[in-house]
Structure formats: C-alpha cells, structure tokens
TIKE-137012 format. One line per 4 residues: number of its first residue (from 0); their letters; for each residue x, z, y of N, C-alpha, C, O, CB. Coordinates in steps of 0.02 Angstrom, whole numbers, plus 50000, padded with zeros to 5 digits. Each point is the difference from the previous one (the first is absolute). Glycine has a CB too. Layout:
residues N
NUM	a	X/Z/Y/X/Z/Y/X/Z/Y/X/Z/Y/X/Z/Y; ...
This chain:
residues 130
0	xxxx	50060/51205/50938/50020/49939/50031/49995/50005/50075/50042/49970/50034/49922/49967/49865; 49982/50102/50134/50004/49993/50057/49970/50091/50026/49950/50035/49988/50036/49800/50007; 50089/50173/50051/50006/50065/50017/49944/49999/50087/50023/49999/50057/50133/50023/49860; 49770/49978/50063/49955/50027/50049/49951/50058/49981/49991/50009/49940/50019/49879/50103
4	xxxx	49965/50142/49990/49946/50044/49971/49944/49980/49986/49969/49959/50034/50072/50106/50010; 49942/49960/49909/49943/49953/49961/49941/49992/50064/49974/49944/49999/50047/50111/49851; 49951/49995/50210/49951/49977/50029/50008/49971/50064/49955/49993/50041/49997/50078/49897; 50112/49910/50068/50018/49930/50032/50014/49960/49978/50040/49968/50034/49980/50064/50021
8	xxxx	49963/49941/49883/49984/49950/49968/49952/49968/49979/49958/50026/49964/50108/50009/50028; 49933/49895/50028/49941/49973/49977/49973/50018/49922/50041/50031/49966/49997/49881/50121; 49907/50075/49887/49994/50019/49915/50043/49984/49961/50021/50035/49954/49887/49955/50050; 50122/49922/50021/50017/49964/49943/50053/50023/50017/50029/49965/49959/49907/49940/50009
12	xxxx	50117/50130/50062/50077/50017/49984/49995/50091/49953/50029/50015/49948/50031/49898/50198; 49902/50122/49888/49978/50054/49946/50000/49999/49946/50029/50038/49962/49923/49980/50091; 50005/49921/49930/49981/49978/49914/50090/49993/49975/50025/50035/49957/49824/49867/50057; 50182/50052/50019/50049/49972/49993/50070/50048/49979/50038/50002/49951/49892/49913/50127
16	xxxx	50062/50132/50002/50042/50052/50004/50001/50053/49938/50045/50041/49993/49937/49938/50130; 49970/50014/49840/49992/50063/49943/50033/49966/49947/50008/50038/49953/49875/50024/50075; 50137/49883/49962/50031/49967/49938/50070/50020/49985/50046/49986/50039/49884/49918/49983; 50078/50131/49922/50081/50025/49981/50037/49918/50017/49976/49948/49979/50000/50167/49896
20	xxxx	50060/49887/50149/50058/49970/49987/50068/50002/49982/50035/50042/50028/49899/49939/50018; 50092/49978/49910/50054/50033/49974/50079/49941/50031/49999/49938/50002/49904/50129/49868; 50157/49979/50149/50053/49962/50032/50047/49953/49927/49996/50014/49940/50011/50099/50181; 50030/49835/49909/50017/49983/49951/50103/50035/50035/50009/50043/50042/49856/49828/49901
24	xxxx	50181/50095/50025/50056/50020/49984/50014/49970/50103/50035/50037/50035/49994/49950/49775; 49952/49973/50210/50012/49975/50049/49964/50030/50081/50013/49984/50058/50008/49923/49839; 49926/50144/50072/49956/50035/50058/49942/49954/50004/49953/50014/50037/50144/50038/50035; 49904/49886/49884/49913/49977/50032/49956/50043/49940/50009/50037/49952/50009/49806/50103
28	xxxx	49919/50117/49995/49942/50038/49963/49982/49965/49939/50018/49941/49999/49935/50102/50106; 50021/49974/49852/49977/49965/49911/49933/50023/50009/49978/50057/50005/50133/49960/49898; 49855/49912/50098/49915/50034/49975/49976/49973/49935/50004/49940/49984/49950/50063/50139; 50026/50037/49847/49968/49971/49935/49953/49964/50008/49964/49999/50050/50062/50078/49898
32	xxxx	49967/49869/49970/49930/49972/50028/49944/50022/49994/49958/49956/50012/50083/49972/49978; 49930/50136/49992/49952/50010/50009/49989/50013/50091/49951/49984/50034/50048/50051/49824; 50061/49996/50162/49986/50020/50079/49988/49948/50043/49971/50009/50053/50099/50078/49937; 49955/49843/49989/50006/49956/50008/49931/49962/50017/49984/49978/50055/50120/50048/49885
36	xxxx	49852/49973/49987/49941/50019/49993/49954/50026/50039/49945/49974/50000/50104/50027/49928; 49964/50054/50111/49982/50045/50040/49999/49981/50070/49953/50000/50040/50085/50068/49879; 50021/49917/50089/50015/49968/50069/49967/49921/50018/49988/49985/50059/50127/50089/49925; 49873/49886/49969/49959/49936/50009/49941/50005/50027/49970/49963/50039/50077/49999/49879
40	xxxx	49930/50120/50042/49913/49988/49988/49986/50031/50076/49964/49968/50039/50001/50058/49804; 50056/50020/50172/50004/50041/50078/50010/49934/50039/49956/49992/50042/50110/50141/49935; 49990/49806/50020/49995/49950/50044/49939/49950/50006/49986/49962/50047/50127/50055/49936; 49850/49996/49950/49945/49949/49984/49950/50031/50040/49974/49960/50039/50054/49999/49841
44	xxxx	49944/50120/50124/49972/50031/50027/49989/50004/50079/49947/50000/50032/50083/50034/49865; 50036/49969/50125/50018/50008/50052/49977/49958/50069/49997/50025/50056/50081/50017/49862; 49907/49893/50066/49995/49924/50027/50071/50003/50063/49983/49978/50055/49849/50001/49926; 50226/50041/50015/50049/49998/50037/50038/49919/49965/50001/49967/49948/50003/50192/50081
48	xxxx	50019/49839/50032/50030/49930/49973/50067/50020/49985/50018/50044/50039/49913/49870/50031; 50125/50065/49876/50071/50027/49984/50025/50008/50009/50034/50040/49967/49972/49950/50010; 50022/49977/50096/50051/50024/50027/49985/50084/50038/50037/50049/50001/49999/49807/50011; 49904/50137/50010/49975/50069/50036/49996/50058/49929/50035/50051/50008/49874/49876/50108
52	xxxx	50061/50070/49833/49994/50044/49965/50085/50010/49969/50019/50056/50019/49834/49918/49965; 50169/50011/49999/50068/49994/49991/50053/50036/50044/50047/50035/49983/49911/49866/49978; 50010/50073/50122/50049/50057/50063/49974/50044/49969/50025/50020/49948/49990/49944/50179; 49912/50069/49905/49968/50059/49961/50008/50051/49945/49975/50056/49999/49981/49875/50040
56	xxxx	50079/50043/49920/50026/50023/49923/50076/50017/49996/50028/50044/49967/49884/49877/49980; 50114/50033/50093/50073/50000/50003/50027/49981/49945/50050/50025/49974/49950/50052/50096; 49947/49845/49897/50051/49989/49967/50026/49920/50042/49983/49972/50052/49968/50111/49820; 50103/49898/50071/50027/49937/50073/49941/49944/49975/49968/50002/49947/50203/50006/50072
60	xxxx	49824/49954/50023/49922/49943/49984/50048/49949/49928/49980/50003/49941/49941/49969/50239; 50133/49992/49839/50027/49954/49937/49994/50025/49953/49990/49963/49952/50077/49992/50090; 49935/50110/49946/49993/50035/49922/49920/49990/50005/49969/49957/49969/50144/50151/50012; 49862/49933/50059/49918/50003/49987/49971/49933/49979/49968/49989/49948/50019/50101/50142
64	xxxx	50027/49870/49953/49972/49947/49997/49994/49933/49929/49962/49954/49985/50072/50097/50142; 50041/49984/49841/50015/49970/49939/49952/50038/49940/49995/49982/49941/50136/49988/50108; 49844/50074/49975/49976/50052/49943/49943/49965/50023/49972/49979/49949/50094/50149/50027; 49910/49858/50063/49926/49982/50025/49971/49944/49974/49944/49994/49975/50081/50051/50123
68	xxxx	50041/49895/49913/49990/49927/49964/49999/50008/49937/49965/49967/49961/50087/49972/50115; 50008/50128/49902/49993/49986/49913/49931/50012/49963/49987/49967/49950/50135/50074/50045; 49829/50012/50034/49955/50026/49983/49923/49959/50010/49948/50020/49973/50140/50080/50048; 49914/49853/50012/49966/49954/50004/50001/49924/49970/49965/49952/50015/50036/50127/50065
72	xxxx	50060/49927/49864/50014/49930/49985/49957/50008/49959/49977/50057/49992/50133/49905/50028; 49859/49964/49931/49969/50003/49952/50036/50022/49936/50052/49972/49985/49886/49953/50076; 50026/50143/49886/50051/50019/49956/49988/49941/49939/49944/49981/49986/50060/50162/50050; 50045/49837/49937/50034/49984/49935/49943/50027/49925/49989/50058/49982/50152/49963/50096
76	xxxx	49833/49919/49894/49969/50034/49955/50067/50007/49942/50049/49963/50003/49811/49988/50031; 50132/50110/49907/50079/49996/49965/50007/49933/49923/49966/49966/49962/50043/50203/50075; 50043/49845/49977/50013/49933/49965/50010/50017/49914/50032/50047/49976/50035/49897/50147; 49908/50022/49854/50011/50001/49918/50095/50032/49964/50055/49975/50015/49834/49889/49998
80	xxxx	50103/50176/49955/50096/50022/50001/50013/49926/49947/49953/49977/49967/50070/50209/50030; 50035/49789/50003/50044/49933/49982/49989/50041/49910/49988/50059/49984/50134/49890/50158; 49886/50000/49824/50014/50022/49935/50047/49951/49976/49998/49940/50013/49895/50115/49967; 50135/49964/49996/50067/49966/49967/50002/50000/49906/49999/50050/49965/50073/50002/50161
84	xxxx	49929/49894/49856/49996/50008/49933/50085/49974/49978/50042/49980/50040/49803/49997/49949; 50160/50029/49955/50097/49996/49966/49953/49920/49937/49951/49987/49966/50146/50223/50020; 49953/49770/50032/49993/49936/49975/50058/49992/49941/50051/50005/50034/49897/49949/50087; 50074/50036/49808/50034/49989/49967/49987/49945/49974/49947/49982/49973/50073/50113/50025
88	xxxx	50043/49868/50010/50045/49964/49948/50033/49994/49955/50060/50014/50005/49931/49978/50046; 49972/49977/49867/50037/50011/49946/50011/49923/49983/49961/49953/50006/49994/50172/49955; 50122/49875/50011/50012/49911/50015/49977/49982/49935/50001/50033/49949/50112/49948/50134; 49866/49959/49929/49957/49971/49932/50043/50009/49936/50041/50044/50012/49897/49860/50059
92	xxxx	50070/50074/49868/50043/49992/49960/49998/49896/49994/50041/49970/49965/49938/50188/49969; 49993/49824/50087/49967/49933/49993/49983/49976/50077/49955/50018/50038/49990/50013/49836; 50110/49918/50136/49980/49973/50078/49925/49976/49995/49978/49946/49983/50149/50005/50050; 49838/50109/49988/49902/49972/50015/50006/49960/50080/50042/50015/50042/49874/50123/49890
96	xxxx	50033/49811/50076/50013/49989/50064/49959/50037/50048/49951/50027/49974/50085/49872/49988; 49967/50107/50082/49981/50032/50060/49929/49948/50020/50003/49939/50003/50139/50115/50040; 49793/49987/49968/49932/49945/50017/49973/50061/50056/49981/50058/50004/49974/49856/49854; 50059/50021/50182/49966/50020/50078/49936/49971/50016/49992/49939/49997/50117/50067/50050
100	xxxx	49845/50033/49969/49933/49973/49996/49969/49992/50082/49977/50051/50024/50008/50012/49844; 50013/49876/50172/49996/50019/50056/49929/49994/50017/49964/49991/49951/50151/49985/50072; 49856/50026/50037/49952/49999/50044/49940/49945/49987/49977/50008/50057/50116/50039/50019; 49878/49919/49904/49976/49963/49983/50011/49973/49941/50000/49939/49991/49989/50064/50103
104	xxxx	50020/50036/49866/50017/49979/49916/50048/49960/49979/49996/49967/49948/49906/50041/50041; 50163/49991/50063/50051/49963/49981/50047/50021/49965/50030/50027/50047/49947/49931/50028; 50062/50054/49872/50027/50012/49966/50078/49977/49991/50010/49945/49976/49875/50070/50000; 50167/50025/50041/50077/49983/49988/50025/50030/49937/49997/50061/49988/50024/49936/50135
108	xxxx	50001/49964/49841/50051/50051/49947/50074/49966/50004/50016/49940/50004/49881/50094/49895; 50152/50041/50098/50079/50009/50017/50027/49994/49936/49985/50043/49959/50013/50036/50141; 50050/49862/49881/50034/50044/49954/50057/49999/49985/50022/50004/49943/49901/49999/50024; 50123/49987/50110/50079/50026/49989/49973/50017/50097/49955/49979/50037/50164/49924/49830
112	xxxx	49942/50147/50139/50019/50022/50069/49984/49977/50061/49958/50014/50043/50111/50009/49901; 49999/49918/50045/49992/49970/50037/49946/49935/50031/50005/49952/50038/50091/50110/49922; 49840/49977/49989/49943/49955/50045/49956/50035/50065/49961/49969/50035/50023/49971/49844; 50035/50147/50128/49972/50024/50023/50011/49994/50092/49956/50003/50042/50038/50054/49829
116	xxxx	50075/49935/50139/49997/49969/50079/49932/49924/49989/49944/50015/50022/50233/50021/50018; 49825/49928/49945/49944/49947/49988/49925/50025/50006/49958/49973/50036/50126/49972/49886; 49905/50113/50036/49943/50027/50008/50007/50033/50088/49971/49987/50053/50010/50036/49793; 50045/49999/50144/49993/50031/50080/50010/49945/50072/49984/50010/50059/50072/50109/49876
120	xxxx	49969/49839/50042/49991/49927/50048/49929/49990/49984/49967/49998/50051/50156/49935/49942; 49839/50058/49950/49943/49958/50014/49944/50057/50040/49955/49990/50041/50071/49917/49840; 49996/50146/50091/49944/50045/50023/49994/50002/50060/49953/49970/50025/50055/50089/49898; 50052/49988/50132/50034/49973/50054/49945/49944/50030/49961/50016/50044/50170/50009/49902
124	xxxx	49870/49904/50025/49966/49940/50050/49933/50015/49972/49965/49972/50042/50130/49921/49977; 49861/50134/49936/49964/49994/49995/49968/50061/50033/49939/50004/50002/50091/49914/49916; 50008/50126/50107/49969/50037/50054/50024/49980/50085/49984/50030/50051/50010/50066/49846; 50037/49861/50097/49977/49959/50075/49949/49949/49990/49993/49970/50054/50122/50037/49991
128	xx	49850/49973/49916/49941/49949/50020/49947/50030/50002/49953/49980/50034/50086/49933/49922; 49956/50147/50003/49952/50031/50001/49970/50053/50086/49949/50033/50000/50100/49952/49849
C-alpha cells in the first residue's frame, strides 16, 4: 500500500506496509477483513488520531474512518432464525361454525361468511380502546 522503506517509516505504516493486498478489476486495493482487523488494532495502539494515521498508511481517511465507526458500533446480539409452519385446510363436510376465543374470555362464534368482515370490525374497535 505504501511504496516507502520500511526504516523511514514510522512502525505503524511497516506493520501496515507488510499486508498482501490484493487489486480488484478496477486497480483499487481489496483488504480483507481480517487485515482489516489488523489495521484497526495498530490504530488502537497507535494513539494517532485518523485522519493522521490514515495520511500515514495511505489509506484515504472516508474509507478509514467508516471502518473505524463500523468497528466500534455496538454489535447485534443474533436473532432467533423465523420458523414457518404450513397450515392446512380441510373443508368441513358439515358447516361447523367458526369460535373465536378472545382476550379476556370473550367468545365469538361464525357461522356463515359473511359474518367475518363483522368480526374484524369489532375486533378492529376493540383494539382502539384498549
């Protein structure tokens, strides 16, 4: 990354300077994240403030600096994976009615169609008073 000789260099571009880097299709540089890794902890070390360790390194500060904030955010504990279950419908042979059992032991039973917009009106207001 940066064409000096290593003993005109401060430590932290040495450390730096020894890191393979690899070009992408466009000529920039690609650092992995472990190097990435690498390069934080040398800045943590360093007590240089970012924009200076960054001239120093040659890398540009907006990149550095984004790597800097990302690495300091608070991490994400991981989240439970979604489970999805398959739900089937077998139609009655015998219109059964439909019994909705709500929230406080209230109890609806359906038993043609068109009562179910109705159910969903009352429910609907009964979750605005609540």
């Amino acid at each position: 990354m940066i064409s000096a000789k290593p003993s005109d260099c401060p430590p932290t571009v040495a450390v730096i300077s020894k890191l393979p880097a690899t070009l992408d299709s466009k000529g920039r540089v690609r650092i992995s994240k472990e190097q990435r890794r690498v390069i934080l902890a040398e800045f943590e070390r360093s007590g240089l403030s970012a924009a200076r360790f960054a001239r120093q390194t040659g890398l540009k500060y907006p990149t550095f600096a984004a790597w800097v904030q990302h690495s300091r955010r608070p991490k994400r504990p991981p989240t439970k994976p979604l489970r999805l279950l398959e739900a089937v419908a077998v139609p009655a042979a015998v219109a059964t009615p439909l019994l909705v059992q709500l929230p406080g032991g209230a109890r609806v039973e359906l038993r043609e169609e068109n009562q179910i917009a109705l159910l969903v009106a009352v429910v609907r207001a009964l979750e605005k008073s609540c």
